[in-house]
C-alpha positions as CSV (number, residue, x, y, z in Angstrom):
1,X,0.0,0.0,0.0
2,X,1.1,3.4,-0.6
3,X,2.3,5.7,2.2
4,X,1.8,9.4,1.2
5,X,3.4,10.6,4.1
6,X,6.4,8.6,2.8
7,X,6.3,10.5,-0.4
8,X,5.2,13.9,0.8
9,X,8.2,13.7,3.7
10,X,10.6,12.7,0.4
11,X,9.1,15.7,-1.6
12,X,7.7,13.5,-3.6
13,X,3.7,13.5,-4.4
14,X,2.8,10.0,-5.8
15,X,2.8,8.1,-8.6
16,X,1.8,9.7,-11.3
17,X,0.8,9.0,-15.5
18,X,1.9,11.0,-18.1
19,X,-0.6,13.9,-17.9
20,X,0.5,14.4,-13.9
21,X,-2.3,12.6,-12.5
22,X,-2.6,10.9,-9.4
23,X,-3.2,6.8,-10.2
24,X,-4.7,6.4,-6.9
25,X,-7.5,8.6,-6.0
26,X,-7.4,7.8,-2.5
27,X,-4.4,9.2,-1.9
28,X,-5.4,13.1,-2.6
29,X,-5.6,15.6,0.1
30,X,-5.2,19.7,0.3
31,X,-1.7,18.8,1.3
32,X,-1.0,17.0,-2.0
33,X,-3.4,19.4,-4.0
34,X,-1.1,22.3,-2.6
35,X,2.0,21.0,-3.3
36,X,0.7,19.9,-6.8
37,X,-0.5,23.5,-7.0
38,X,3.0,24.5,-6.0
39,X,4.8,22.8,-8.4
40,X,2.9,24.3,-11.3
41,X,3.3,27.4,-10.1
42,X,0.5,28.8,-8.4
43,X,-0.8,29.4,-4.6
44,X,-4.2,28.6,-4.2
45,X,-6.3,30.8,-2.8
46,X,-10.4,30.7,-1.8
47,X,-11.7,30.5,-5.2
48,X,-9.4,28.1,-6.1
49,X,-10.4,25.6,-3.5
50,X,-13.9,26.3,-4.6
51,X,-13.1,24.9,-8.1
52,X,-11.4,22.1,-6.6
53,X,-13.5,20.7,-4.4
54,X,-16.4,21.2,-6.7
55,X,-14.8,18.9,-9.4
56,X,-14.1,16.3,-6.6
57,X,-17.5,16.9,-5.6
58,X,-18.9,16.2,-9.2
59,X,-16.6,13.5,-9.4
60,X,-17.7,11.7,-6.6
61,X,-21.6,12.0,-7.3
62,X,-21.4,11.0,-11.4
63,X,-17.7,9.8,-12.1
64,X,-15.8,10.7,-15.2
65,X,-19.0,11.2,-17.3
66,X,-19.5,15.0,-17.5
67,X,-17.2,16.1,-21.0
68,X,-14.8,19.2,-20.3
69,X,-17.1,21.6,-22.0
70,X,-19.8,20.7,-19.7
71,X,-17.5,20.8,-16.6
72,X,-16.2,24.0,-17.8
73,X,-20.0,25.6,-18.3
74,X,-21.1,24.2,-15.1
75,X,-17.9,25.9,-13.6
76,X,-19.2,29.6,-14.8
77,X,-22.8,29.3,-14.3
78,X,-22.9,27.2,-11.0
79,X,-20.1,28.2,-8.8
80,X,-19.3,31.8,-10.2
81,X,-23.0,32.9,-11.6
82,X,-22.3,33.9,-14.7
83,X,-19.2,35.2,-14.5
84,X,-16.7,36.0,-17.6
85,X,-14.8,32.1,-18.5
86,X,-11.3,34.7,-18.2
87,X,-11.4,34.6,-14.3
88,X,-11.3,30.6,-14.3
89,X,-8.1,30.8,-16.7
90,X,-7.1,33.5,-14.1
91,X,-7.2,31.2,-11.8
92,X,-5.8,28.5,-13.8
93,X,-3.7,29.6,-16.8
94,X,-3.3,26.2,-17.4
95,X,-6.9,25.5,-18.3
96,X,-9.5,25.2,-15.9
97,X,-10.5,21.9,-16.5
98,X,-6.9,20.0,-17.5
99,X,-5.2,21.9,-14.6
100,X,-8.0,22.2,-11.8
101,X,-8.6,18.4,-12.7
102,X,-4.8,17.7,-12.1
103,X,-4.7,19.8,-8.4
104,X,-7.9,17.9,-7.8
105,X,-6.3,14.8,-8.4
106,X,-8.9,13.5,-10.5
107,X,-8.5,12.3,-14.3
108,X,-9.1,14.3,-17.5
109,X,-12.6,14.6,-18.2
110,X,-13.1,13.5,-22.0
111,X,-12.7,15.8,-24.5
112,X,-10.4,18.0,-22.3
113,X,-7.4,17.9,-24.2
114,X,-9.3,18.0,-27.3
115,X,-7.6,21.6,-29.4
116,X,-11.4,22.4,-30.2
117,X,-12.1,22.6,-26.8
118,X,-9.3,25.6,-25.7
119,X,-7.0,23.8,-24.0
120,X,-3.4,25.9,-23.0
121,X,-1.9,23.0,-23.9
């Protein structure tokens, strides 16, 4: 079994794939999501968490169904009201989805890294 304190103590986060996500899902915390945050440059702040936790959130009630544009809508309208799609890639200059998702330690919703879609990457 994997000990994250192990790998947090080591400055290492976990095992990761390709595209920086965790493999276990279990192993996430704010700790991690910090550090992960860290790493790719940015401090995470209120509205941050916000995003965060409401991916994990959505995560946990319908799994990897929701497509990025979806996420990304429901992101503006639900947890922001309305507000302009720039102050998500404020927060995450990354992409909101791709990088929120990677903090989060959750996998790529579908479609995310799709060029259509406006991915940063």
């Amino acid at each position: 079994m994997l000990d994250i304190n192990k790998y947090v103590n080591n400055q290492r986060l976990a095992e990761v794939d390709p595209d920086g996500n965790l493999f276990s899902l279990e192993h996430w915390s704010p700790l991690v999501a910090a550090r992960v945050a860290e790493a790719e440059g940015l401090v995470l702040e209120d509205d941050h968490w916000l995003v965060i936790f409401h991916l994990r959130h959505h995560f946990r009630a319908a799994g990897n169904t929701a497509n990025a544009r979806e996420l990304l809508h429901e992101l503006e309208h639900k947890l922001f009201g309305h507000v302009d799609r720039r102050r998500l890639y404020e927060l995450f200059p990354h992409g909101p989805i791709a990088q929120a998702s990677r903090i989060a330690g959750l996998p790529l919703p579908p479609g995310t890294l799709d060029p259509s879609f406006g991915s940063s990457h």
